[in-house]
N, C-alpha and C positions, 0 to 999 in steps of 0.2 A: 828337709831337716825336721824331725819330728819334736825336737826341745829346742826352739827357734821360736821365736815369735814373729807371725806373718803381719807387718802393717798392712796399711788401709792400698799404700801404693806399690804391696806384690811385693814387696821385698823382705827376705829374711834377715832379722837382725841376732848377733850374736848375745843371748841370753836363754837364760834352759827357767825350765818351772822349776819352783822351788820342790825338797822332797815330803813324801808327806808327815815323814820325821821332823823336819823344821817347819812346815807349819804350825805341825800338833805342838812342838813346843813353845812356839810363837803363842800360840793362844792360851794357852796353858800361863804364861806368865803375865798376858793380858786379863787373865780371869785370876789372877792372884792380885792384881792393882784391882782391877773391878772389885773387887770382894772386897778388899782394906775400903774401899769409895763407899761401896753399901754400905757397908757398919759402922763408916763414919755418919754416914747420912741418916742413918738407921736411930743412932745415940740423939744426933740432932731432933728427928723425928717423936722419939720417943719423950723425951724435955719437953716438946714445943705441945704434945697432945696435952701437956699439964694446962697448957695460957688458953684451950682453944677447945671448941665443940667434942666431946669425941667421934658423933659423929659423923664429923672429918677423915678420922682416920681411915678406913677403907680408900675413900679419894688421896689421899697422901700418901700410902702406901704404893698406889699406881700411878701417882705421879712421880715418886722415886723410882719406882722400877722402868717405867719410860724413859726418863733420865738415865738411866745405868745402861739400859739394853739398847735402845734406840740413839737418843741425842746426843751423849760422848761419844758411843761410838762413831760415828756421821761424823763429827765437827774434827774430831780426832785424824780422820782417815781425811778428810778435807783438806785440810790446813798442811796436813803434813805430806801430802800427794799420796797417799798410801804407805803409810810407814807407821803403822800404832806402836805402841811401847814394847810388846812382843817381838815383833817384826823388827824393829830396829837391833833390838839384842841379837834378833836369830839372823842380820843379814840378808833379809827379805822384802820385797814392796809389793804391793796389787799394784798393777795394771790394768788398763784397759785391753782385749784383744788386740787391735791393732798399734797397742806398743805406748799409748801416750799415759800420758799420765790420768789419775783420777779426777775424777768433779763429784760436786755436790749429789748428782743425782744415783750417781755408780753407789758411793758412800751410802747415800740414804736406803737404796734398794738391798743392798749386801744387809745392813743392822735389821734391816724391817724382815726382809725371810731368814735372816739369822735366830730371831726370837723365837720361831719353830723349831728349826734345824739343830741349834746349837743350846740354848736355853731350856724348850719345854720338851725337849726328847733325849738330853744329858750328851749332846753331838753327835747322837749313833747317825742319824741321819745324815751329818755332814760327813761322818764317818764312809759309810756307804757310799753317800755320792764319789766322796774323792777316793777311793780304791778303783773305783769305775772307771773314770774317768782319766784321758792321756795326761791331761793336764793337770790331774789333782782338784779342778774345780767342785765347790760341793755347789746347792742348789742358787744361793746367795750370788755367788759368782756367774753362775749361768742366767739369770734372772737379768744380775747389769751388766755381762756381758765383761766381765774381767778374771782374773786371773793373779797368782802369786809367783815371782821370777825371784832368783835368788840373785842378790846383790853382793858384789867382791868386798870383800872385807874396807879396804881401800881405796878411793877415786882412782879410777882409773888415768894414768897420764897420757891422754893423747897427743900425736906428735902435732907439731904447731903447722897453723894452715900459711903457708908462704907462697906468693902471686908466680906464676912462672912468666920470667923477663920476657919469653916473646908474646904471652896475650895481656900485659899490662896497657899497653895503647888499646886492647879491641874492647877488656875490660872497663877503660875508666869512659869508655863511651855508652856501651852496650847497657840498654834498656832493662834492666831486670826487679822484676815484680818479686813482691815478698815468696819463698818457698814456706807450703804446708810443712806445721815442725813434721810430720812424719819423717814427710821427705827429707828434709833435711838434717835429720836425725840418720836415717840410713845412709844419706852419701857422706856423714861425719863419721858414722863408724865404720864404713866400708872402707873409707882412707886411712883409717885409723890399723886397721888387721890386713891392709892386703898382703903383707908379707908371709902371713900367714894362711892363707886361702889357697887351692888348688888351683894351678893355672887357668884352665878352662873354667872355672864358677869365679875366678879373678876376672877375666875376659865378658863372661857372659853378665856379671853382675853391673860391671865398670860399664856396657852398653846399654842395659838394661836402666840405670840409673841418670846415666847420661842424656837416654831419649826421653824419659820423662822430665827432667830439669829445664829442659830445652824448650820446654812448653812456656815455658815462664822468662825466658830471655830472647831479647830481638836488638840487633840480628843476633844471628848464632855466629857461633865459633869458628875461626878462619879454618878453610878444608883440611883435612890432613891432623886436628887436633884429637889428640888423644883421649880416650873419654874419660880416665885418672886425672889429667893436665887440665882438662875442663871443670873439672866438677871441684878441682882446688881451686883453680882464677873465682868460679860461681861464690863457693866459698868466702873465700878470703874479698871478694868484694862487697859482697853484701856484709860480714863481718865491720869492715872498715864503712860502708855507707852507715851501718847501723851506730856504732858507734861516733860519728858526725853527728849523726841526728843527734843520739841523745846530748853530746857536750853542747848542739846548738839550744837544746832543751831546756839545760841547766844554765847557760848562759842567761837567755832569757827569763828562766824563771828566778835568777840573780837581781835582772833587772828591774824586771816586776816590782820584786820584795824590796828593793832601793828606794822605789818611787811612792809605795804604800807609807814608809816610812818618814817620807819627806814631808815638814810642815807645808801645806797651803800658801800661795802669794810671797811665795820666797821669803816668808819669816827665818831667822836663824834659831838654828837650831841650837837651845842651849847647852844641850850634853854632851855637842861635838867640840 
């Protein structure tokens, strides 16, 4: 599948690149908020050279445009896993290639060859690149090894993960270690479309997911279980472990904050 995104563990997940129409507008209305941000900063800048050396100014000036070109951008695309104020309008997120989400270091490398790309050469460069490219990637996105996928207008509803009644006893014993979100990012949305999949890439996908999952659970699955039926129980248990943990988390950390609160040598508390 050529507008698929391959993770880290071989498996295609259903998302296409964005096009390079929704990019270009993507950015387009990120460099309309950027602009308002300069000329805010720009007014502030120009005031403040009255209280201060002028010859400041050259270093001020490049510390705003650092600021605008480099460090929003970064914190922006951080914070928000890939979704700056363009992208959110247009539908769209950066990714990482193999499907996960961004980090700080993706963000920082995309703004830092951005400021050639897209800044000191008016985008032709980034232009260039993404025509070239299958994925639409310009230089920025090759660099940290990401990409932009186009997001459904809507959260998507997937169907709910339910234990199947005969591996509930092998499940509530069975040993299983945290899965890589990759991974289990593709065996959520491969349950999520099988209805939709070709028999045979249904078949092929369902074993394929199933033998890697299995690496991660001991024992395995009673013989004869289906690799759909498994990879729900996988599922839905670590679901349900996870959510244990956390309520026991919160419980305790209930407790904690109770006892932080308590006077010393069992004084009474006058405000209770």
């Amino acid at each position: 599948m050529r507008d698929g995104i391959l993770i880290g563990e071989g498996v295609v997940l259903d998302a296409r690149p964005a096009s390079f129409l929704s990019r270009g507008l993507g950015f387009f209305l990120d460099l309309v908020a950027i602009g308002v941000l300069l000329v805010a900063l720009s007014l502030v800048a120009s005031r403040s050279l009255s209280f201060v050396d002028p010859d400041y100014g050259p270093a001020i000036l490049i510390a705003i445009l650092v600021l605008v070109m480099v460090v929003i951008p970064t914190t922006v695309e951080t914070l928000t896993r890939g979704r700056s104020l363009g992208k959110l309008a247009l539908g769209i997120r950066v990714v990482r290639d193999d499907g996960g989400p961004v980090r700080f270091r993706h963000a920082f490398l995309r703004a830092l060859v951005g400021v050639g790309e897209l800044w000191l050469t008016f985008g032709t460069v980034a232009l260039v690149a993404s025509l070239t490219n299958d994925r639409g990637k310009r230089l920025g996105d090759m660099a940290a090894g990401t990409y932009a996928i186009r997001v459904r207008g809507g959260r998507a509803t997937l169907a709910p993960l339910v234990m199947p009644p005969y591996l509930q006893a092998w499940a509530s014993h069975a040993d299983m270690r945290r899965l890589p979100d990759g991974l289990a990012l593709a065996a959520r949305q491969f349950l999520a479309r099988v209805d939709r999949l070709n028999p045979a890439s249904r078949a092929r996908l369902g074993q394929e997911l199933a033998g890697q999952i299995e690496r991660y659970v001991a024992p395995g699955p009673p013989p004869g279980t289906h690799p759909e039926a498994f990879l729900m129980a996988v599922l839905a248990a670590r679901r349900d472990r996870d959510w244990v943990t956390a309520r026991r988390q919160q419980v305790l950390a209930a407790e904690q904050a109770e006892m932080l609160h308590r006077l010393p040598y069992s004084v009474p508390d006058p405000s209770r």
